[in-house]
C-alpha positions in Angstrom: 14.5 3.1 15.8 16.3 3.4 12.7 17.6 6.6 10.8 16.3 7.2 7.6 18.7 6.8 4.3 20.5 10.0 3.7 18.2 10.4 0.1 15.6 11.3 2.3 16.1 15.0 3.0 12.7 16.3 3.4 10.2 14.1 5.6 5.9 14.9 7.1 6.2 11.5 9.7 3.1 12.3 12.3 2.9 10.7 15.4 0.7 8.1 15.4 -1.5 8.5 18.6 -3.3 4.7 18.4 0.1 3.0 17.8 -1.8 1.3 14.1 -0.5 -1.6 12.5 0.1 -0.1 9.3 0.5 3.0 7.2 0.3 4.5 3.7 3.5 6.2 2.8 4.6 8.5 0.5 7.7 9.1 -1.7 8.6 12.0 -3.7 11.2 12.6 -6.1 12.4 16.8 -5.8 14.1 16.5 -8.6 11.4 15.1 -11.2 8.2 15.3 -8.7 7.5 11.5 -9.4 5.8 9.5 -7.2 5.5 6.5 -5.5 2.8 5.5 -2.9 2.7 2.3 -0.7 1.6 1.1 2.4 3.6 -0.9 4.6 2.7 -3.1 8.0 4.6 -1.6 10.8 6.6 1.3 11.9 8.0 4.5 10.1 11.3 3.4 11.6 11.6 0.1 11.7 13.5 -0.2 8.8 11.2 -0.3 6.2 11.1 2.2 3.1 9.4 0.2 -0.2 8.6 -2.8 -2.2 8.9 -1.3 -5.2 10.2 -3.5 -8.3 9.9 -0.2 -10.8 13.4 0.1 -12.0 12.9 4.2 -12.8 12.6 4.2 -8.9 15.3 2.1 -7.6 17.5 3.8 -9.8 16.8 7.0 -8.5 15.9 5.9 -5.4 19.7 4.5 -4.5 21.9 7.3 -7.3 24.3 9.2 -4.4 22.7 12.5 -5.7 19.3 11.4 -5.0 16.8 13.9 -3.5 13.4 12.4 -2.1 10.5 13.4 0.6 9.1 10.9 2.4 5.7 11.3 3.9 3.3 9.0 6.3 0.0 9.7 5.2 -2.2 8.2 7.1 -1.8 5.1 9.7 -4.6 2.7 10.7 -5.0 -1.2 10.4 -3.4 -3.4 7.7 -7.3 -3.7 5.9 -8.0 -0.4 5.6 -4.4 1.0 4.6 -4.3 -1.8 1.8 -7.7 0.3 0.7 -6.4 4.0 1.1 -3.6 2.7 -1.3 -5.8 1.5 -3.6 -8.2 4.5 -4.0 -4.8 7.0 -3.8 -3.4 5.4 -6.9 -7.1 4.9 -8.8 -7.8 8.5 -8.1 -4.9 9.5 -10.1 -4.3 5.9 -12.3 -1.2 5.5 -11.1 -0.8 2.8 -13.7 -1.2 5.1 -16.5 0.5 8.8 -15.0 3.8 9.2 -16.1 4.0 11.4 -12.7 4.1 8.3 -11.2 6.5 5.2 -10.3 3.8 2.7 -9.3 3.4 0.0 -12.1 -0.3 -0.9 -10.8 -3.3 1.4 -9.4 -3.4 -2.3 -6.8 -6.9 -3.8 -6.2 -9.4 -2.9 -4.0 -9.0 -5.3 -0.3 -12.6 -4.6 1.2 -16.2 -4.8 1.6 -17.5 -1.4 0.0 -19.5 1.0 2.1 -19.8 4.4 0.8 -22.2 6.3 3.4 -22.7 9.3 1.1 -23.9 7.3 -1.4 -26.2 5.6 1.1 -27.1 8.9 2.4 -28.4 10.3 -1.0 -30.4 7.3 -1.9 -32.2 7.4 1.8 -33.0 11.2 0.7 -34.4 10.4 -2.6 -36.5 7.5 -1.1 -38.0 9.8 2.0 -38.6 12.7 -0.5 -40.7 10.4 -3.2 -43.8 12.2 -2.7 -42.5 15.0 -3.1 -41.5 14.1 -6.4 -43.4 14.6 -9.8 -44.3 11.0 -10.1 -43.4 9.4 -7.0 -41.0 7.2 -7.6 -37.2 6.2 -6.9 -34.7 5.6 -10.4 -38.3 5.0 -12.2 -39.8 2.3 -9.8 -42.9 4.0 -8.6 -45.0 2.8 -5.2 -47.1 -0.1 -5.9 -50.0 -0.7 -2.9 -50.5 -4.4 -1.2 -52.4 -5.9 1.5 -50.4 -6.7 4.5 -50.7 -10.4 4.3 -48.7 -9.9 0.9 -45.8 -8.1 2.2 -42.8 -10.4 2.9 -42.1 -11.1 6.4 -38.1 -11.1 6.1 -37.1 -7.9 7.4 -33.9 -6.1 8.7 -34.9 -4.1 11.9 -31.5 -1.7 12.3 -32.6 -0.5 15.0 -31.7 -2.7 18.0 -33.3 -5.7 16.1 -36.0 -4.9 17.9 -40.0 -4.1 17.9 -40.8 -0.5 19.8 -43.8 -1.4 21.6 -45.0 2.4 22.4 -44.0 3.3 18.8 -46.2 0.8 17.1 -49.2 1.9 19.7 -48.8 5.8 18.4 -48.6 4.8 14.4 -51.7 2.9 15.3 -53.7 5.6 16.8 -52.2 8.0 14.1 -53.5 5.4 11.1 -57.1 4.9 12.9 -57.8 8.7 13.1 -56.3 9.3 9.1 -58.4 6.2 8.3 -55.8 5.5 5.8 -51.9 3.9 5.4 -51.5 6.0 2.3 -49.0 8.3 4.8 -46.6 5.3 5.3 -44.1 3.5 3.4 -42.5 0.0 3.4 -38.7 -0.3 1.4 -38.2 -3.5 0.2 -35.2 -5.0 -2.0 -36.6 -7.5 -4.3 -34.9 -10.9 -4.3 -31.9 -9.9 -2.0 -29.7 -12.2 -0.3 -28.9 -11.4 3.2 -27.2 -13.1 5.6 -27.5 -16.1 4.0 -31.3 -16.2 3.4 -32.7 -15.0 -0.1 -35.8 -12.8 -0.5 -38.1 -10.0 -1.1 -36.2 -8.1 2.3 -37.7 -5.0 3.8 -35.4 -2.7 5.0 -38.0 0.3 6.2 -41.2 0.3 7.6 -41.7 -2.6 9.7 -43.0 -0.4 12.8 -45.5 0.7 10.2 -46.4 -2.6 9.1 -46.9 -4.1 12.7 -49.2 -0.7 13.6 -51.7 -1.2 10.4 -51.9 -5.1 11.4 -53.1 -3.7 14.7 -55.3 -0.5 13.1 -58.8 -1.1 12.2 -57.5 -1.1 8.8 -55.3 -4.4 9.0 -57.5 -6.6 7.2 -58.4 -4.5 4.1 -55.8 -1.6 4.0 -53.7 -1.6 1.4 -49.5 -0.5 2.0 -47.5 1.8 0.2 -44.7 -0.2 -1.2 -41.5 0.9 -2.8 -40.0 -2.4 -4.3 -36.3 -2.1 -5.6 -35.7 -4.7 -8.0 -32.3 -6.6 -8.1 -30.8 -4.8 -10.4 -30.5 -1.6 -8.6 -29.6 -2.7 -5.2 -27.3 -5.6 -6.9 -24.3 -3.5 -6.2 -25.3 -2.4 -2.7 -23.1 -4.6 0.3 -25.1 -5.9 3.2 -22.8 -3.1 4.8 -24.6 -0.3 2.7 -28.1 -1.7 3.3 -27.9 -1.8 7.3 -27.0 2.3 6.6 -29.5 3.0 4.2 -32.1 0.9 6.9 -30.6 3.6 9.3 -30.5 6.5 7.2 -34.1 6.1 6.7 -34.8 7.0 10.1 -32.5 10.4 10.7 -32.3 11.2 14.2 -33.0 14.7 14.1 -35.9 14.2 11.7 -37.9 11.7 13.5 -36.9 12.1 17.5 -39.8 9.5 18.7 -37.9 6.4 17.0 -33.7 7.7 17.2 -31.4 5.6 16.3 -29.8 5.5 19.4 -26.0 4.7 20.4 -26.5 0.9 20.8 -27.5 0.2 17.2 -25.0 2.9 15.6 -22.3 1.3 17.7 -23.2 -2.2 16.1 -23.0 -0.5 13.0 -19.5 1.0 13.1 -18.8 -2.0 14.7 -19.5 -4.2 11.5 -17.5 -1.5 9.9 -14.3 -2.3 11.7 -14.8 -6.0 11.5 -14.7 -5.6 7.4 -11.7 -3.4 8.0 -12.0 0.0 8.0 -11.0 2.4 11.3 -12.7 4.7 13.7 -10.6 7.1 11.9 -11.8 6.5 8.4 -13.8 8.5 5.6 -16.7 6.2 6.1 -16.7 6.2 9.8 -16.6 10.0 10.0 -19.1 10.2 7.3 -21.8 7.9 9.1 -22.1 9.1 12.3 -21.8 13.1 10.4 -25.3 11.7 8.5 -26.1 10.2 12.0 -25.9 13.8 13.7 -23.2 12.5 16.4 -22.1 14.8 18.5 -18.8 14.6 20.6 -19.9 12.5 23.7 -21.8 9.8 21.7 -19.4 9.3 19.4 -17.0 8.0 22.2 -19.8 5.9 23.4 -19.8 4.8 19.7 -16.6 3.9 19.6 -16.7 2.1 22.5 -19.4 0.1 21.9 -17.8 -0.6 18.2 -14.4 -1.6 19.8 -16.3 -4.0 22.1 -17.5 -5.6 19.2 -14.4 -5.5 17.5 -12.8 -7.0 20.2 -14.9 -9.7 20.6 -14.4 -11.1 17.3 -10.9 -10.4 16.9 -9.1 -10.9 20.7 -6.1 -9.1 20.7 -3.0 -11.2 21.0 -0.8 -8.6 22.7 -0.6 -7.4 26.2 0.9 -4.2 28.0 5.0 -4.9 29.4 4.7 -4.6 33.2 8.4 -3.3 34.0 7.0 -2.6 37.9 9.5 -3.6 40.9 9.8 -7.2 41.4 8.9 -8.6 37.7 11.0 -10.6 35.6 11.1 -7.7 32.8 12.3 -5.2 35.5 15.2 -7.5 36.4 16.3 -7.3 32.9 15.9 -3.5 32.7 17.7 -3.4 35.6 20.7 -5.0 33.8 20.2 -2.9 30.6 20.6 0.4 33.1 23.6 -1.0 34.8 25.2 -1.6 31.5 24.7 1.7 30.0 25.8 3.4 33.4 29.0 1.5 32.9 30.0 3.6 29.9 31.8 6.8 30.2 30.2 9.7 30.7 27.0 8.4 30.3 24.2 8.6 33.1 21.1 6.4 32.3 17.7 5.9 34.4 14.6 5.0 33.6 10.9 5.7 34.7 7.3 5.4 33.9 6.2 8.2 31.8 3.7 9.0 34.3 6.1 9.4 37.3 8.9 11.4 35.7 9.3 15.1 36.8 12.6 17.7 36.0 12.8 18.0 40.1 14.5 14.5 40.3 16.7 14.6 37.5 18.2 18.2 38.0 18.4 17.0 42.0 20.1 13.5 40.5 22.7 15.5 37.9 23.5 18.1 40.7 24.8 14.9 43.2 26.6 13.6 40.1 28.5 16.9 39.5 28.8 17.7 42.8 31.3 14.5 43.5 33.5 15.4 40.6 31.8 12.7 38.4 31.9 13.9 34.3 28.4 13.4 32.5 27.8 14.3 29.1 25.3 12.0 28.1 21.8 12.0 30.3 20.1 9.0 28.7 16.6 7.9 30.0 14.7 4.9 29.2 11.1 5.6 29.5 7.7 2.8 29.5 3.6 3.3 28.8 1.8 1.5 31.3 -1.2 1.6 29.1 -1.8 3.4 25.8 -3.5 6.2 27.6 -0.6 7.2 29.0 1.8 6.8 26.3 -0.7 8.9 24.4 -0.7 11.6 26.8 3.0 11.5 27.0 3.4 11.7 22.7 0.9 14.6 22.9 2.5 16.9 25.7 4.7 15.5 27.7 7.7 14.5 25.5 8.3 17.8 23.7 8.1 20.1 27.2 10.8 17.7 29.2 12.9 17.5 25.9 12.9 21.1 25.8 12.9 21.9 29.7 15.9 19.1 30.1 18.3 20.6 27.4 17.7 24.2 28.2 19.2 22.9 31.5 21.7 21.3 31.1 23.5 21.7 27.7 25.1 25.0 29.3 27.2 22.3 31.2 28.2 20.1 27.9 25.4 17.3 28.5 23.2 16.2 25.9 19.5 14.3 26.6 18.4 11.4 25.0 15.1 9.9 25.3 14.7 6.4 24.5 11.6 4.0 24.8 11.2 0.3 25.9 8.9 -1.9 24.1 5.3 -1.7 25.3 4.1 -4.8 24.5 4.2 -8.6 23.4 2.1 -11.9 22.2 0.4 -12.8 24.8 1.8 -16.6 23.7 5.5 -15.9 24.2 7.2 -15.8 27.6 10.1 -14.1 25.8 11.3 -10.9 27.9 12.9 -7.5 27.0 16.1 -7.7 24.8 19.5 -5.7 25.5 19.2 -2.6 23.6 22.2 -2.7 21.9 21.0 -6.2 21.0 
């Protein structure tokens, strides 16, 4: 881990709890308040600080009397912090601020999916007759036969045909003797997934239950038809949530979405990019009405997905007795313990305890030995734990360790191994020093 350049007096770094393979940074001047945003693929400390060709910056950036913050603003994978650039500098046009170092305002890197959005249009369309003249943007519901209506159709939920739920419409449209209560949604000449057509996006339990109803061979469907040139702008991504938002959960509790289909949904999310962590994540399962223990079932579902498409090439450093890696750590530790004054160990960030290491120290002192440096090498053996450790752990030992012992002239240092590597490399640890 790298120390940052002396310019850099003021710094917001956050620990990044799902070790991501990116982040958008922040830099600003305290002596003009410009600014200069990036994102960058890695670590706050690896050495990294900008790409930045603007002169203005550089020059202030390296002048001995320079004065900068440094901020990490958000972290998350390489996709999606490419986009929070992006909408950072557009929301400002960074191009065009003179507050403002960046040359560009960048370029948007993704599919769009803007849930709130989604979410208003699904309201508008479910509260049509409720409006003066029932319609949506001034396309009012037309009425067809139901050998008329087209039979490509997205099913959000599951992909799949409720039986039971068909059999209750049916029963519902048979005693109304009328279909004037339902509603089919369909996007006129859309191409999805390949195939081009008049797609429905709502009503196809509806449909199916008035094919069945006394009424299937002369009953006319309401249909609202969206022509092209108001869903042209809408991504595949935005029409799976409006199919969803059509049907909110705590509105219609026979047919809920349930956890399957919004976890294929956040799932397409993260294959175009975006985190669990994101705006539009958040924002979806909020119009969704998650609560706490589906949206880990969400997630999980969504990562399985994610997974699946994208296998990760890393694995978790097994530093247990008996491994190559541990060898080599053992060869680091006696190398460090060679040095004067300096006491080194290492441990698993789930074994370690104070117990051992003041019962250690007190042997070392105890046969006349001098330590003033207490240097432990700690390893995650799974992200969990590293997590757990981050979160707690490290800030209570820290604290517990140098209240201890820096009465007696001995400093703590906590350092951490690597956790993991390719999967296609059979290249061990490195030397430290190295």
């Amino acid at each position: 881990m790298q120390e940052l350049p002396k310019q850099i007096i003021e710094k917001d770094i956050p620990y990044d709890g799902n070790d991501s393979e990116a982040f958008v940074y922040k830099f600003t001047n305290l002596k003009n308040q410009k600014i200069y945003i990036g994102y960058h693929k890695g670590k706050p400390y690896d050495g990294y600080y900008h790409s930045s060709t603007n002169k203005d910056f550089n020059a202030d950036f390296t002048h001995p009397d320079g004065e900068f913050k440094y901020e990490v603003l958000m972290y998350g994978s390489e996709n999606y912090m490419k986009q929070v650039e992006y909408r950072n500098l557009k929301d400002v046009d960074a191009a065009n601020n003179e507050m403002y170092y960046n040359k560009t305002n960048g370029a948007s890197s993704m599919v769009k999916a803007d849930p709130e959005l989604m979410d208003d249009i699904a309201k508008e369309i479910s509260n049509i007759n409720q409006s003066d003249d029932k319609s949506f943007c001034g396309v009012k519901i037309t009425y067809k036969k139901l050998d008329e209506l087209p039979d490509f159709a997205l099913q959000i939920r599951d992909f799949t045909i409720d039986g039971d739920h068909v059999n209750n419409l049916k029963d519902i449209i048979n005693t109304k003797n009328t279909l004037e209560h339902l509603l089919t949604v369909t996007l006129k000449d859309r191409t999805y997934r390949g195939r081009k057509g008049d797609l429905t996006i709502d009503g196809n339990h509806s449909i199916k239950a008035a094919r069945k109803s006394k009424h299937g061979r002369s009953g006319l469907m309401p249909v609202l038809e969206i022509p092209y040139d108001i869903h042209k702008d809408w991504t595949d991504l935005e029409v799976e949530m409006l199919a969803g938002f059509l049907n909110p959960r705590s509105e219609n509790p026979r047919l809920e979405t349930n956890i399957e289909t919004m976890g294929q949904q956040v799932g397409s999310l993260l294959l175009h990019g975006y985190d669990l962590q994101s705006a539009e994540v958040i924002a979806y399962k909020k119009r969704m009405n998650v609560n706490t223990v589906e949206s880990r079932e969400i997630n999980k579902i969504a990562k399985e997905i994610y997974n699946k498409e994208n296998p990760s090439d890393t694995t978790w450093i097994d530093y247990g007795q008996g491994t190559d890696d541990r060898k080599v750590l053992k060869d680091i530790i006696e190398k460090e313990n060679k040095k004067t004054g300096v006491l080194c160990r290492t441990f698993s960030s789930d074994k370690f305890g104070i117990t051992e290491s003041v019962e250690k120290m007190y042997e070392y002192i105890n046969e006349g030995i001098t330590i003033d440096t207490y240097k432990i090498l700690f390893y995650f053996k799974d992200s969990d734990k590293q997590n757990a450790w981050f979160k707690i752990k490290e800030k209570m030992y820290m604290d517990t360790l140098t209240w201890l012992f820096k009465p007696h002239g001995i400093s703590v240092e906590f350092e951490y191994l690597p956790t993991t590597r390719s999967k296609f490399t059979d290249k061990k640890i490195v030397n430290l020093d190295s």
